[in-house]
N, C-alpha and C positions, 0 to 999 in steps of 0.2 A: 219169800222170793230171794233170798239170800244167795249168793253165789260167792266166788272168791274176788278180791279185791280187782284183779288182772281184767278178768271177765268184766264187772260192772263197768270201770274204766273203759274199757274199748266199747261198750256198751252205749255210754252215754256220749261216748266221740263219734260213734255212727248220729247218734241223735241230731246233733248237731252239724253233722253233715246233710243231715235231711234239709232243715232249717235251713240252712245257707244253700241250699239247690232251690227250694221255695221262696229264697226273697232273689235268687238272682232271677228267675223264672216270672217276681213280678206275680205271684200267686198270693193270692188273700189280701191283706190291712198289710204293709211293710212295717210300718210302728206296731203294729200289733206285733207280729212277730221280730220286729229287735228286741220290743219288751221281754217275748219268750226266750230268746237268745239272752237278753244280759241276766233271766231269773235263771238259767241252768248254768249258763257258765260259771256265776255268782257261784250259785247251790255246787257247783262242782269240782270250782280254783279252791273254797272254803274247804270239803271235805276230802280233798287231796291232800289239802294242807295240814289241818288237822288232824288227821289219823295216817295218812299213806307217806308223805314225806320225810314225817318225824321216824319212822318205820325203816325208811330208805336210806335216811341219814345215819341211821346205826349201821349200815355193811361197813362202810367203809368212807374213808375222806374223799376219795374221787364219789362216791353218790351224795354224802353229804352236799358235795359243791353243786351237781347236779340236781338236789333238789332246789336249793337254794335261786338256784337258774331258773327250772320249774316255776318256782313262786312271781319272782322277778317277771317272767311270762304272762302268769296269772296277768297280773297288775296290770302291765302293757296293754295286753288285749282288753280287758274290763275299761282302761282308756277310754281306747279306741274306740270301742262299743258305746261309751259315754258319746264323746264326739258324736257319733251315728247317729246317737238319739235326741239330738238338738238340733239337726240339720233335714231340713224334709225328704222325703224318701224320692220329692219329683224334682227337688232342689239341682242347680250344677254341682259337680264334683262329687256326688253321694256314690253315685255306682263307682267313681273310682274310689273312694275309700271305704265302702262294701269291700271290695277287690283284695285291697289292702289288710285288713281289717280279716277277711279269710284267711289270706294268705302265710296272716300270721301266725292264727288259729292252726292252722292245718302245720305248717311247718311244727310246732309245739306238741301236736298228734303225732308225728313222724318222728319224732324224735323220741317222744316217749316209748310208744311203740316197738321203735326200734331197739333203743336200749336199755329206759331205766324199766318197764314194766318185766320183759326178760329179763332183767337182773334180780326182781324183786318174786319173780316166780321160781328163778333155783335158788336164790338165798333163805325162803322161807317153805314150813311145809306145807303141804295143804291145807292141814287143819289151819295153821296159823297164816294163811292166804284169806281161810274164809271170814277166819274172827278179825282181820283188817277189815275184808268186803262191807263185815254187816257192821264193822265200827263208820265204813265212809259211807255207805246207806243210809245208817241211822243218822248223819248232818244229814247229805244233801238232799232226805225228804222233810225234815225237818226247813230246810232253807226256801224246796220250793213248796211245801205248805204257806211259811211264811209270803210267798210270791203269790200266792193261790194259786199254783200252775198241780194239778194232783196226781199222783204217777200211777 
């Protein structure tokens, strides 16, 4: 299932997009699925970090800093996500730190997106796009094995 690094990335941001439509929707166990949500974002801030940042931080010092930002994100959201999951899903203030907690998410997708994954698609070739991919696949299924979540 190997693809190139760009691809898996956008990939698993759709993923989590689903996720966050299904708990605002109030569909299934809510704790069940933050669980889902902090085991991929885990499996996914880690194998970003890991293999795709360290990658990004060789172009140049403006991506350097950029991933470094990146990461700093990571952290934030996993927080956040922590918060969520101490607080009951029927509790006051959840949906608005749900909200919050997307919003963050998603603005980090947007950005990525936007700039550093097209950065990291003309600064490398293909080949060397793929052998990222299947270096940040090889964590993040490893991370959510360790989650039990199995892809």
């Amino acid at each position: 299932m190997a693809s190139d690094a760009v691809t898996l990335i956008t990939n698993d941001h759709r993923i989590m997009e689903q996720l966050f439509e299904r708990l605002r929707a109030g569909e299934g166990d809510r704790q069940l699925l933050l669980d889902e949500c902090a085991a991929r974002l885990t499996a996914h801030s880690h194998a970003e970090e890991q293999k795709v940042y360290p990658v990004l931080a060789d172009l140049d010092a403006d991506a350097r800093e950029e991933a470094h930002r990146g990461a700093d994100e990571h952290h934030e959201a996993e927080r956040m996500l922590h918060d969520l999951q101490r607080i009951s899903p029927q509790g006051p203030g959840f949906d608005d730190r749900l909200e919050t907690f997307i919003a963050a998410v998603r603005h980090h997708h947007e950005h990525e997106e936007a700039e550093l994954l097209p950065a990291l698609r003309e600064a490398l070739s293909p080949e060397r796009l793929a052998e990222v991919g299947a270096d940040f696949e090889e964590v993040r299924i490893v991370e959510l094995a360790v989650a039990g979540i199995r892809v």
